[in-house]
C-alpha positions in Angstrom: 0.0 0.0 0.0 0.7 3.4 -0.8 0.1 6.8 0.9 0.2 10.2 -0.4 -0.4 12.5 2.3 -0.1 15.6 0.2 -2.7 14.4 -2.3 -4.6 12.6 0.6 -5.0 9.4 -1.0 -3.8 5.7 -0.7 -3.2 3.3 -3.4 -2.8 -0.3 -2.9 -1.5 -2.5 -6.2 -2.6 -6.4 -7.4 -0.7 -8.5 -9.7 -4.0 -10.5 -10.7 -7.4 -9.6 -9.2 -11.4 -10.7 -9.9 -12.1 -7.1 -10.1 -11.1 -3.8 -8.8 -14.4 -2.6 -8.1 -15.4 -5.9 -6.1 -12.5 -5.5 -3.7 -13.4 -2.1 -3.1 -17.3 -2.8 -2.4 -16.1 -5.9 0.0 -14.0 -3.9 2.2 -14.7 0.1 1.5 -15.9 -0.1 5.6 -12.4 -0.8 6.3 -10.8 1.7 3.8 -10.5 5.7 4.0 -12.4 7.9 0.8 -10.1 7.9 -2.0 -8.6 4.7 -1.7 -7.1 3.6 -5.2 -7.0 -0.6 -6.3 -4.9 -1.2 -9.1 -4.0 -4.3 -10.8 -2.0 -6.2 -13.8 -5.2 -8.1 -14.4 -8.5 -8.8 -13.7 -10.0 -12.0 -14.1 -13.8 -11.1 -13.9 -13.6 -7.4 -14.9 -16.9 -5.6 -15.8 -18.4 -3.1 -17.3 -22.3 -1.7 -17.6 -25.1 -4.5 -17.8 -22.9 -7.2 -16.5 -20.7 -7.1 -19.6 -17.4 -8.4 -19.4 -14.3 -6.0 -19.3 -11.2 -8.4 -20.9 -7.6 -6.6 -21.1 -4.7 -8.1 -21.5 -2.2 -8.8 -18.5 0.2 -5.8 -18.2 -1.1 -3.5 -20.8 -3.4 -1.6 -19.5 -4.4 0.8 -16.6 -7.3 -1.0 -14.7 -8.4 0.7 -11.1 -10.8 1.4 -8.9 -11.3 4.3 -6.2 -13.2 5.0 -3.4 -15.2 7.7 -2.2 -17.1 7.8 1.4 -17.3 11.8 1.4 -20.7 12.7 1.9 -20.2 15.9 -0.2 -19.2 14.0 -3.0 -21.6 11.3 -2.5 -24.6 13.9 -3.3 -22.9 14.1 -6.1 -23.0 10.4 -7.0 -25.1 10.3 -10.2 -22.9 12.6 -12.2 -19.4 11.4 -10.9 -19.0 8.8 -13.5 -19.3 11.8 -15.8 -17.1 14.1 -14.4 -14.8 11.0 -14.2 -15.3 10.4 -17.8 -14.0 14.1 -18.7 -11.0 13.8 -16.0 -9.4 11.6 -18.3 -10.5 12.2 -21.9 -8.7 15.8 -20.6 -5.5 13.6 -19.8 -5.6 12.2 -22.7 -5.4 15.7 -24.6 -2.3 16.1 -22.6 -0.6 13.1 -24.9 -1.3 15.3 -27.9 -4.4 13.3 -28.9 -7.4 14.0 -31.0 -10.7 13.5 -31.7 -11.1 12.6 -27.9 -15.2 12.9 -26.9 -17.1 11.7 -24.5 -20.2 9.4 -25.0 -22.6 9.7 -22.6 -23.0 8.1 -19.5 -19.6 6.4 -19.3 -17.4 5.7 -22.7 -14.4 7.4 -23.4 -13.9 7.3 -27.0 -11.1 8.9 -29.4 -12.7 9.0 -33.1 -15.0 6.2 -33.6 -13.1 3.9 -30.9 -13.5 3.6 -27.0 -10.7 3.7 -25.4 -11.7 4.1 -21.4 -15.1 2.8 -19.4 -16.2 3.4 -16.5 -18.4 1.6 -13.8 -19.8 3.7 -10.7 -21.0 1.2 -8.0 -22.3 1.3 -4.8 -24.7 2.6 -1.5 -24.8 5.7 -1.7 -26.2 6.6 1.7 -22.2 4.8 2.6 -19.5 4.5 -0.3 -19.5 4.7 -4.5 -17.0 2.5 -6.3 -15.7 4.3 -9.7 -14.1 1.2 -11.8 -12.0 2.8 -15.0 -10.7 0.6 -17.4 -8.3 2.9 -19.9 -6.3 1.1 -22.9 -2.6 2.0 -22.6 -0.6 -0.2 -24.8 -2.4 -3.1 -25.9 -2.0 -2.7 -30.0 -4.8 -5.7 -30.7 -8.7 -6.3 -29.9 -11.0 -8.9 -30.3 -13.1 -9.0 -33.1 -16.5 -9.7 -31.4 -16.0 -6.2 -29.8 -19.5 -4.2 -29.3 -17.4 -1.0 -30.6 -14.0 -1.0 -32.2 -11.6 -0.5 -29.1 -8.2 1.4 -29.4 -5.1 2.4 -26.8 -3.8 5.5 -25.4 -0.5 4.3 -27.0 -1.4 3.2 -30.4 -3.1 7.3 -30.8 0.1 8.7 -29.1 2.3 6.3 -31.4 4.3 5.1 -28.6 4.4 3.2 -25.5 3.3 4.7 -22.2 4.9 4.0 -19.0 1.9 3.2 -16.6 3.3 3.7 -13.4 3.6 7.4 -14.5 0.4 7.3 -15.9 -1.3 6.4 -12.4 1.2 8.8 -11.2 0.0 11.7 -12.9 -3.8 10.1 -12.8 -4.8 9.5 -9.7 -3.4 13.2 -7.9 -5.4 14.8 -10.7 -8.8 12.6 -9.8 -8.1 13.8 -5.9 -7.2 17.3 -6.4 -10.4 17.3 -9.4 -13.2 16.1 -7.5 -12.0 17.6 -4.4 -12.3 20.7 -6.1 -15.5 20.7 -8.5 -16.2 23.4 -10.6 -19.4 22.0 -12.6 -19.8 24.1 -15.1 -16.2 23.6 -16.1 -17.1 20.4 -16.7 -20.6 20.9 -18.3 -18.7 22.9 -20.6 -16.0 19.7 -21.7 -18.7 17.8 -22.0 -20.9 19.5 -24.1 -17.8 20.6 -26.4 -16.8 16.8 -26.6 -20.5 15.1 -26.8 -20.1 12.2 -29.2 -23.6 11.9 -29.3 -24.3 15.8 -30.1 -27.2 15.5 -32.9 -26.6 11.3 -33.5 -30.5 9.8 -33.8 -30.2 7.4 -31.3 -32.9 4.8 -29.7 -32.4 4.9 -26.2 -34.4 2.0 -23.4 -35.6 3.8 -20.2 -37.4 1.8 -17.7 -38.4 -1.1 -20.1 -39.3 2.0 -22.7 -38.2 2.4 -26.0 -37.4 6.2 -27.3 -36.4 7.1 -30.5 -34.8 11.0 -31.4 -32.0 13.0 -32.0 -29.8 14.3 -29.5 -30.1 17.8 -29.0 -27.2 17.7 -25.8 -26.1 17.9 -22.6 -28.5 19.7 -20.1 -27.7 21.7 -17.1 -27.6 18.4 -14.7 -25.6 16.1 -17.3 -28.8 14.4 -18.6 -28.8 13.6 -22.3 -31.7 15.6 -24.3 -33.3 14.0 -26.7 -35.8 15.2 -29.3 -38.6 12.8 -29.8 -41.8 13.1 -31.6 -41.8 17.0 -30.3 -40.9 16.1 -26.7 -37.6 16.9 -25.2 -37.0 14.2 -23.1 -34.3 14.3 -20.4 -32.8 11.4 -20.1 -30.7 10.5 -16.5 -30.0 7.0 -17.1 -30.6 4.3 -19.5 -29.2 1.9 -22.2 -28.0 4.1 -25.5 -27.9 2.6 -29.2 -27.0 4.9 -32.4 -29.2 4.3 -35.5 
């Protein structure tokens, strides 16, 4: 285990894990707010829905953190957001473009994903944010719901990842610790993947079909459909 008592967090490392954000949801009672689980691999990683998160051993950056501060836990249902713009900003920094953001929790550069994030938890106690970012793996499976690509194939070289976390995790800290929202509603809606994309979108077993019109004041996705702006908190997203 690590501690950074400048940044006020701790980081604790795994060769081989199940998953990040299972270790952090089995013992968060036990661990302080802004713990950070890292690991080589995971062996039953996830993302939304129960889908399965593969990455190869080594190659790419696969965490969790933990937040138990009741100020940031009001802000629970947009933190996987501002999460998702945290690194889609660091990944400017490698002189990438084409970075964007589609909504709730995909990190994507072009047409590609190249970060996901999980938030998990009970919120009246702990939230679990899981990021899975490619770093340096060069190939993907085929069966792939979107084509995936790597921090380091964009950058066209090889990123050490212990600087990565490094520079990372101090910037999650000092970033949430510090929220600005409109700095990030700004990001977001300069960066929205989704902006004007028809899209058929399932809400509480409902099917809605429109265009998105953006990002509205409280990070829900707007959709137009049949002459109803709906406002859209949660749900599963699929682009026509």
């Amino acid at each position: 285990m690590f501690y950074n008592k400048a940044m006020q967090y701790k980081q604790i490392h795994f060769d081989e894990i199940d998953s990040t954000n299972t270790y952090l949801k089995n013992t968060y009672r036990l661990l302080d707010n802004f713990t950070f689980v890292s690991t080589d691999y995971q062996s039953h990683g996830k993302g939304r829905n129960d889908r399965v998160w593969s990455s190869k051993k080594g190659e790419n950056l696969m965490f969790s953190f933990l937040i138990k501060d009741k100020a940031l836990l009001d802000k629970a249902p947009i933190i996987s957001l501002l999460s998702a713009v945290i690194i889609a900003k660091a990944l400017e920094t490698y002189k990438i473009k084409g970075v964007s953001i589609k909504w709730p929790n995909d990190v994507l550069i072009g047409d590609k994903k190249v970060c996901g994030i999980l938030a998990e938890g009970e919120l009246s106690n702990y939230l679990v944010v899981g990021i899975g970012l490619n770093v340096n793996q060069k190939e993907f499976p085929n069966d792939l719901r979107r084509p995936a690509t790597s921090l380091s194939i964009e950058a066209k070289q090889d990123i050490d990842i212990e600087q990565l976390k490094e520079k990372l995790f101090p910037n999650i800290v000092n970033s949430l610790s510090d929220i600005h929202t409109n700095d990030y509603l700004e990001y977001f809606r300069k960066h929205n993947y989704l902006q004007n994309k028809r899209v058929r979108v399932l809400v509480n077993n409902q099917v809605f079909i429109g265009e998105v019109m953006g990002i509205d004041d409280n990070f829900c996705l707007q959709i137009l459909s049949r002459d109803m702006l709906l406002h859209i908190d949660s749900g599963e997203i699929e682009i026509l």
